[in-house]
C-alpha angles and dihedrals in degrees: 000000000000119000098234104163091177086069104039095050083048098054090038089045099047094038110051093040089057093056097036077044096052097051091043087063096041089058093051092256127119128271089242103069079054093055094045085048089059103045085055082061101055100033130094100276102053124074111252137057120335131213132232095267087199102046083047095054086045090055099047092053090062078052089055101041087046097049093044089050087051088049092051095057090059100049113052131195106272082051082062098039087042087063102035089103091071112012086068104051089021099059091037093052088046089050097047091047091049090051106047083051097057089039088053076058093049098046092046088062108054097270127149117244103254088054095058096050096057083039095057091038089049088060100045103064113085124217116267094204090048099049093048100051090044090055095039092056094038088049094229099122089103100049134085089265105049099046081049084055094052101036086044085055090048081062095049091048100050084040099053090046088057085047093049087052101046093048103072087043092051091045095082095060089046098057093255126133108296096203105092120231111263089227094143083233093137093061113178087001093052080102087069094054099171123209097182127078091239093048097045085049093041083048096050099039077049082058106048092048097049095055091049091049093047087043093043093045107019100032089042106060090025114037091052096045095044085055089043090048095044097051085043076067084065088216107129082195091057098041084046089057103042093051092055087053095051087055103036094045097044092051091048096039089056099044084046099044111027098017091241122150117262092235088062096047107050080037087060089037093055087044102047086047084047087083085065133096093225096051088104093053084054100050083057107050081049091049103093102034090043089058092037086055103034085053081057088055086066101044089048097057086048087061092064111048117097109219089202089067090076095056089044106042095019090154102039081054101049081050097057092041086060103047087048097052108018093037094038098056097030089059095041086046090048099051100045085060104050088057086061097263127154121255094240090054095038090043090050089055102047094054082046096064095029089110148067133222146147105350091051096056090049087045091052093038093058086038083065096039088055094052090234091103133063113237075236096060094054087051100052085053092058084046091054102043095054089051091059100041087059103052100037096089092044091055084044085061092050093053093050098057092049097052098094087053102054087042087067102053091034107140113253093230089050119110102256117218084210095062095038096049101020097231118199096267095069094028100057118146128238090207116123128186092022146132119268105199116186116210129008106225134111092321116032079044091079096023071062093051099050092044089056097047097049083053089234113152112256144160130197126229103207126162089202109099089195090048092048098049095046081048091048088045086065093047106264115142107233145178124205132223140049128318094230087056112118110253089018104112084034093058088049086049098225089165082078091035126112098200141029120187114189101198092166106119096218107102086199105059092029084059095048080049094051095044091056100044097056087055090055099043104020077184094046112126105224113195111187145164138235140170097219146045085233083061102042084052095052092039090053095045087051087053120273124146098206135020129195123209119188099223095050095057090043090058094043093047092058092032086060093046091057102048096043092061094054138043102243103195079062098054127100122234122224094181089057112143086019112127120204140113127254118201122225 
């Protein structure tokens, strides 16, 4: 048999992350503990088989540049310029408390001072990945708290690439190697090579320009008409493709020839394709490789993470898991609030960011390459970011279940997430029997049209802002937000509805809708689509009354056309005395 170890770290890794996952989630846990578990079986320190670590590391990056392309297309550029007033301030201030604190660590237990500073940074950057699950299942991407969160990790990100790129630079006067590490990380800037702390910062702030300018000018004009001329071709294969090369290129282009992350440069990428009309098409041809490979990213950091280190440095760990937790979320708390937010915003950002993730492993990693940085040191940050990983989506529950609760003894001066967002308790509608129509693409675009113009009363449930506010601009009364988000369906009173149409293409979250709905209006008519005979099945067993399936209409439209230009008692059939079947 051939050695192939691609597709054995792919079949270990997915499979092992879909059963550990699925008994995460039948336990009430996260998937994500599932996934991490899975990666520890297949890494280095546990008996069994073990997985290609760099292959694995390779294939969670595509999961990352995929899932931050998919985030992009869903924040556009007015949601990052709306936070800049505190995610600046406000991620750079986080970042200088945490280190201090992990360089106070450092420092306790006999380190020199440089380590301590990449230790402390290496603790104060929260995941990407992480933050943006954890929004996504708990439905909080379009808050306040959520678009602080984003705009907060674009900071990070920026802030950890000029750190990248001064380290080298610093590790001369700290005793450190002073032979830089040949990464390839300068890209079309490597010729400049600078060996002083001005040069290396002048060289990064060049780069970063330079990547927003090319972005801005060049992203802007090309990136929106290739995707506009590919799906004028009217081939779904071609517009797929072209979409996976958008993001895959863009992301590589930028970390090649500007040095930026990956993450940075498919987020700009999704952004920038945001501003088109075809940006929703694309977040769904992305949808099912950037959760196969995000689920990789997880695997992945399971797979370094050496169980042993918990028995032998119980109490450094136990340090770094607190300042990672309990620092990272004070100071962001903090922060939030001393800007006038809310507690439930600020709260929602500081468990957000009470976690570490991939920057932090590059960061330690080059820490240890530089010499500036105990192999300790990179362990205990392993350590610490599994840990957190693992309990972030079990401090996320318990969130969830105190909100009310804050809600209730939030301070009146404070900058409510309701007001800002108008979330479905003060935007509830007045309409009765009237239609309830979920999502406003390709489809609840023209169920819209026909409603208006049957003058029928109707609101739209959209989780677009731009798409809202352009919808609100024309008169339609809209909420925005998810369908799966608690007080939702309450808000669009569809206990008073006559009609609910779920247009959203996902089978998964239309049947959640579905199931909902008909608890709340056991005589509410639910109209929804679905692209199988598997799905119309599971979407009539949840409820619905009547199912459209795209093939189906397509075949009785022309089936109609054609009977109604001939008499058919008249015509002859050629297929008389066939048997067969033929399927509506």
């Amino acid at each position: 048999m051939p050695h192939t170890p691609l597709i054995a770290t792919l079949v270990a890794g997915l499979g092992l992350a879909f059963i550990f996952g699925t008994v995460a989630n039948r336990l009430h846990l996260s998937p994500l503990v599932g996934y991490l578990l899975a990666g520890v079986l297949i890494g280095p320190f546990t008996p069994g088989f073990v997985a290609d670590q760099s292959l694995a590391r390779q294939l969670a990056e595509l999961g990352v540049i995929l899932l931050m392309f998919g985030i992009g297309l869903h924040f556009s550029i007015h949601d990052l310029l709306s936070v800049r007033t505190i995610a600046l301030p406000g991620a750079l201030g986080q970042m200088a408390l945490v280190t201090t604190l992990g360089f106070i660590v450092a420092q306790a237990i006999g380190w020199p001072i440089a380590a301590g500073v990449v230790f402390g940074l290496a603790l104060s950057v929260a995941s990407t990945v992480v933050v943006l699950r954890a929004l996504q299942e708990k439905r909080q991407l379009e808050t306040d708290g959520g678009r602080i969160a984003v705009g907060w990790l674009v900071v990070e990100d920026v802030a950890m690439i000029l750190a990248l790129v001064l380290l080298p630079a610093f590790a001369g006067s700290f005793g450190g190697s002073t032979t830089r590490p040949s990464s390839g990380d300068g890209g079309l800037f490597t010729f400049l090579e600078p060996q002083t702390v001005s040069g290396a910062l002048a060289l990064a702030l060049t780069k970063l320009t330079a990547f927003f300018a090319a972005m801005a000018i060049f992203g802007r004009r090309v990136i929106p008409w290739v995707l506009h001329y590919v799906a004028h071709t009217g081939s779904r294969e071609l517009f797929r493709l072209a979409v996976l090369a958008i993001a895959l290129g863009v992301a590589f282009g930028a970390a090649e020839l500007f040095g930026v992350s990956f993450a940075l440069g498919a987020f700009f990428a999704g952004m920038i394709l945001a501003e088109s009309q075809l940006s929703q098409r694309a977040a769904q041809e992305t949808l099912p490789l950037r959760d196969a490979f995000a689920v990789l990213f997880f695997v992945s950091v399971g797979m370094l993470f050496n169980p042993m280190i918990l028995v032998e440095q119980p109490l450094l760990v136990g340090a770094t898991f607190l300042i990672i937790v309990i620092g990272n979320a004070t100071a962001a708390s903090a922060i939030a609030i001393m800007f006038g937010y809310s507690l439930p915003v600020a709260l929602t950002l500081g468990l957000s960011l009470a976690q570490i993730g991939e920057f932090s492993f590059i960061l330690a990693a080059l820490g240890v390459e530089l010499k500036l940085l105990p192999e300790a040191g990179r362990d205990l940050v392993l350590a610490g970011a599994i840990l957190s990983i693992l309990i972030n989506p079990l401090l996320f529950a318990g969130f969830g279940r105190l909100m009310p609760w804050l809600k209730q003894r939030e301070p009146v001066g404070a900058i409510q997430e309701d007001r800002k967002t108008d979330t479905p308790e003060l935007t509830g509608t007045r309409l009765t029997h009237h239609a309830v129509l979920v999502g406003y693409g390709r489809v609840g675009s023209l169920v819209a049209e026909t409603l208006q113009k049957a003058r029928l009363p109707y609101l739209i449930i959209e989780e677009r802002q731009a798409v809202a506010d352009q919808l609100r601009a024309l008169g339609a009364e809209v909420i925005i937000g998810n369908a799966a988000q608690p007080g939702l369906l309450e808000a669009a009173n569809v206990g008073a509805a006559k009609w609910l149409i779920s247009a959203i293409p996902s089978p998964f979250e239309s049947g959640n809708l579905i199931e909902r709905a008909r608890t709340v209006n056991p005589t509410l008519e639910i109209i929804a689509r679905a692209h199988s005979d598997a799905e119309v099945d599971y979407l009539t067993r949840l409820g619905a009354n009547l199912i459209i399936m795209g093939e189906r209409e397509i075949a009785r439209s022309i089936s109609e056309h054609i009977l109604s230009r001939i008499d058919v008692s008249a015509a002859p059939n050629p297929n008389e005395g066939q048997t067969g079947r033929i399927s509506e």
